[in-house]
N, C-alpha and C positions, 0 to 999 in steps of 0.2 A: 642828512636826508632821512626822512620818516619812511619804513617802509610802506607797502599801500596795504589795506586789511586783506583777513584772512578769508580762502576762499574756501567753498568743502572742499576736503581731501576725497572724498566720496567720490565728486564726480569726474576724476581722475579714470577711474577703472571703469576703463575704454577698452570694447574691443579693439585689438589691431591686427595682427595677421597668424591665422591659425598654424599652430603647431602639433604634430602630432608624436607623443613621446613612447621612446621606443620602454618595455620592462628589461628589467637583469632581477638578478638576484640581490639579495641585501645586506648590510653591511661588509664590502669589501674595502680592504683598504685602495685610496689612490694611487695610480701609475701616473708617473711625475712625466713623461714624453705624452704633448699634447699630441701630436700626428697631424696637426693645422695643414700642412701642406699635400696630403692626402684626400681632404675631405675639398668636394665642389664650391664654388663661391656661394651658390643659390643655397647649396645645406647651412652656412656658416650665417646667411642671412635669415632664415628661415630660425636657426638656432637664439637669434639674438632679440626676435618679435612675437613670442608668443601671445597666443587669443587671452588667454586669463591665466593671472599669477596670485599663488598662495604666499601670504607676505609673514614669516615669523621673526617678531621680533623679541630676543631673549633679554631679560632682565635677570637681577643676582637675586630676585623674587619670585619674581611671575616671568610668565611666558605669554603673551597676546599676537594671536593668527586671525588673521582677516581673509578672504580671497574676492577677486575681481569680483563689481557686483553687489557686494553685501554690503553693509553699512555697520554690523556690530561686531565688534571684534569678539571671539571667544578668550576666555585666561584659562591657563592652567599655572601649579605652583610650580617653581623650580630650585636652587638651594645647592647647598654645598654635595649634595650626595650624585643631583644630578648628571648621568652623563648619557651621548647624545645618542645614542642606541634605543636607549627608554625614552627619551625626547620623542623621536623620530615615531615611533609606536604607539606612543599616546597623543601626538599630532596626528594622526593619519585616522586615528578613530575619531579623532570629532569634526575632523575635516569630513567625511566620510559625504555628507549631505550637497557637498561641497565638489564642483568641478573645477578642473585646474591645470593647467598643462607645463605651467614651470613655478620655479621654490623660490622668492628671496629671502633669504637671512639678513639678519643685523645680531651678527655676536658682538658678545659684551668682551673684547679686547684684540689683541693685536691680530690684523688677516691680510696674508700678501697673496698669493697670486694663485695657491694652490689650496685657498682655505688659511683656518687658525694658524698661528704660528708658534702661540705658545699658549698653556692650559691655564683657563679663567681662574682667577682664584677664589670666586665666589663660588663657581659651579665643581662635578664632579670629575675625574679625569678621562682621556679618551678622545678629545675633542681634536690633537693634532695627527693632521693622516685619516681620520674618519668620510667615508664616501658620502656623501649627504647624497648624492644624485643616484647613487644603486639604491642608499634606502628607501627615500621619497621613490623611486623611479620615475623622474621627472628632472630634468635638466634643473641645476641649481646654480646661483650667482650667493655670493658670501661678502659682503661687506662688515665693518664697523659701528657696532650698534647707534655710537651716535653718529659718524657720520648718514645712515641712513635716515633717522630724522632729521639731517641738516640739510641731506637733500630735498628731503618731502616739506620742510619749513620755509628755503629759501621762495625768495618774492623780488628778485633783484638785487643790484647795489652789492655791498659791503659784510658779509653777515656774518656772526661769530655766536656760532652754537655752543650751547654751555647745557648739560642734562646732568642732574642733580637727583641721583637715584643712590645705589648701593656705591657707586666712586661718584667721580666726575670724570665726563665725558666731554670732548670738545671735539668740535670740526670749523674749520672757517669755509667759508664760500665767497668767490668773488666772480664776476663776470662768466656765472653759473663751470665755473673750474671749483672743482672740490678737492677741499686738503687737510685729513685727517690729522688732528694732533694728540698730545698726550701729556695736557698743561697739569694734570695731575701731578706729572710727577715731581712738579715744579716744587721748591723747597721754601717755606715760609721762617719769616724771621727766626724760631727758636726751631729750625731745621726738622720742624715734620715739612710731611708732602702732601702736598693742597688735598691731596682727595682724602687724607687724614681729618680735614674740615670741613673741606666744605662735603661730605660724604656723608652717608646714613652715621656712622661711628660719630663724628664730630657733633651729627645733631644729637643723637644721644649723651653725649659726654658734654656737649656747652648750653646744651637748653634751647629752646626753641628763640628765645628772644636777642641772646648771645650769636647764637649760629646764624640769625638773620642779620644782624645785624654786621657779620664779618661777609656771609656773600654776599651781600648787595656795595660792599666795599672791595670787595675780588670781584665781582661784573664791571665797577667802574673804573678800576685798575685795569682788567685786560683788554675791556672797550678801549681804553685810550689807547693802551699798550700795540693793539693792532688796527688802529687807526677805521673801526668799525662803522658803520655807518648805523646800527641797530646790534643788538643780543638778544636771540630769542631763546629764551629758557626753558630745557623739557625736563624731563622725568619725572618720577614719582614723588619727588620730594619739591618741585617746583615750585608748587603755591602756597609750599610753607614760607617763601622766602618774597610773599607779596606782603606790600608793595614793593614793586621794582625799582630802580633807582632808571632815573631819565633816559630816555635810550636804550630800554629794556622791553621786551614784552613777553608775556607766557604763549609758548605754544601749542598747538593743537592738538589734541587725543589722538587724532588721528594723521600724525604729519610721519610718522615712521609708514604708515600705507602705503600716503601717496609715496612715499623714499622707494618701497619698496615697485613701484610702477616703473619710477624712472631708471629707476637701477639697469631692467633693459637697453638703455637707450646712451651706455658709456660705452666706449668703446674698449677703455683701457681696464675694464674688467672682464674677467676670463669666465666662460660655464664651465662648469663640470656638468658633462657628462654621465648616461646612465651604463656606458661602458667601463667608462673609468680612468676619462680622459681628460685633458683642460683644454678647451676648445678658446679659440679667441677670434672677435670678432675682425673683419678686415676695416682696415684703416678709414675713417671717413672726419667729414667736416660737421660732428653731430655738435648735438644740443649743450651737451656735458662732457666733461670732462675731471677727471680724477688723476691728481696725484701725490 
């Protein structure tokens, strides 16, 4: 099945129901008891549909923040020295112009239910236990870098996200259920691990004509592998690896945005809060689903 073409991710960022976010103070670390069964239905409702959302998504490069609304994303640099206190700081200044009532994230590796779970290796350290939601002071949701453009890419059917930046990233999508993986770490005939290759390293060590030539033969091994119905290709390193092999296509600039819209709208992802809490939303028959 072809998927259907791309639409703007732009006009995604929709108002839907305002929220109004409480300040704290900044950089506290997280209190792991969410208190879910303290707080009213209508507040947990209210916490999960903000009016406009600041959407940051982190690379082992750059950093690109959008919010509700806008159509150009801002960059800044980020790197191995990076850590997310000075992130958060120089986010908020260029946000500044910018109104916004909650935060998505797309970290670049492993985040379960209270945030990262373990520290990036392209970035700098700090990242697990870090309150995103006291620094922003604004409620924050944290997903997986590439799963959040697998959410903003998907279009139906079958889909199997592959983001070809500083590692490789993968998420699959099926009947809009989203399921983070981590096919990097898969081991390749002379026992490196995929993101050894098909990653910014690999391109640099095999050449640009060598390295295209092995992803587009790793896109049509995991296509089959997971019985895809399409593979849409992100990151930074994407279009070095066009042309695609059949059942492939490049995704959107802006597909981590829209990710960062629907991100709202799962249920099995938790906010943090600007107290210092993990709030989760009550149970329903939504749109997405995550796990």
């Amino acid at each position: 099945m072809v998927a259907p073409g791309h639409r703007n991710p732009a006009l995604l960022f929709a108002p839907e129901r305002r929220h109004q976010p409480a300040s704290a103070a900044r950089g506290r670390r997280i209190r792991s008891s969410p208190a879910d069964a303290h707080l009213p239905l209508q507040a947990e409702r209210d916490m999960a549909s903000p009016e406009s959302i600041l959407v940051v998504d982190i690379g082992g490069s750059k950093i690109k923040i959008l919010a509700s609304g806008h159509t150009e994303p801002v960059k800044l640099p980020s790197g191995k020295k990076l850590k997310p206190g000075a992130m958060v700081e120089a986010i908020r200044e260029l946000a500044k112009p910018w109104n916004f009532d909650a935060v998505s994230i797309g970290f670049p590796g492993l985040v379960g239910e209270h945030g990262p779970r373990a520290e990036p290796p392209n970035l700098g350290a700090g990242w697990v236990g870090f309150d995103f939601a006291a620094a922003f002071e604004r409620p924050v949701r944290i997903i997986n870098d590439a799963a959040l453009q697998a959410l903003g890419s998907y279009e139906g059917g079958r889909m199997l996200f592959l983001s070809l930046g500083t590692g490789l990233g993968s998420t699959l999508v099926a009947g809009n259920v989203l399921v983070p993986l981590e096919l990097g770490h898969l081991t390749c005939a002379d026992g490196q691990p995929l993101h050894n290759i098909a990653g910014a390293d690999g391109l640099k060590t095999l050449g640009k004509k060598e390295w295209r030539r092995l992803v587009r033969k790793m896109i049509t091994n995991l296509m089959d592998a997971f019985s895809a119905d399409y593979v849409t290709v992100g990151g930074g390193n994407a279009r070095k690896a066009s042309p695609l092999p059949s059942g492939a296509r490049l995704g959107h600039n802006l597909a981590a945005f829209r990710g960062g819209i629907r991100l709202w709208h799962i249920d099995q992802v938790r906010t943090q809060t600007t107290d210092g809490t993990h709030l989760s939303t009550p149970a329903t028959m939504g749109e997405w689903k995550l796990i």
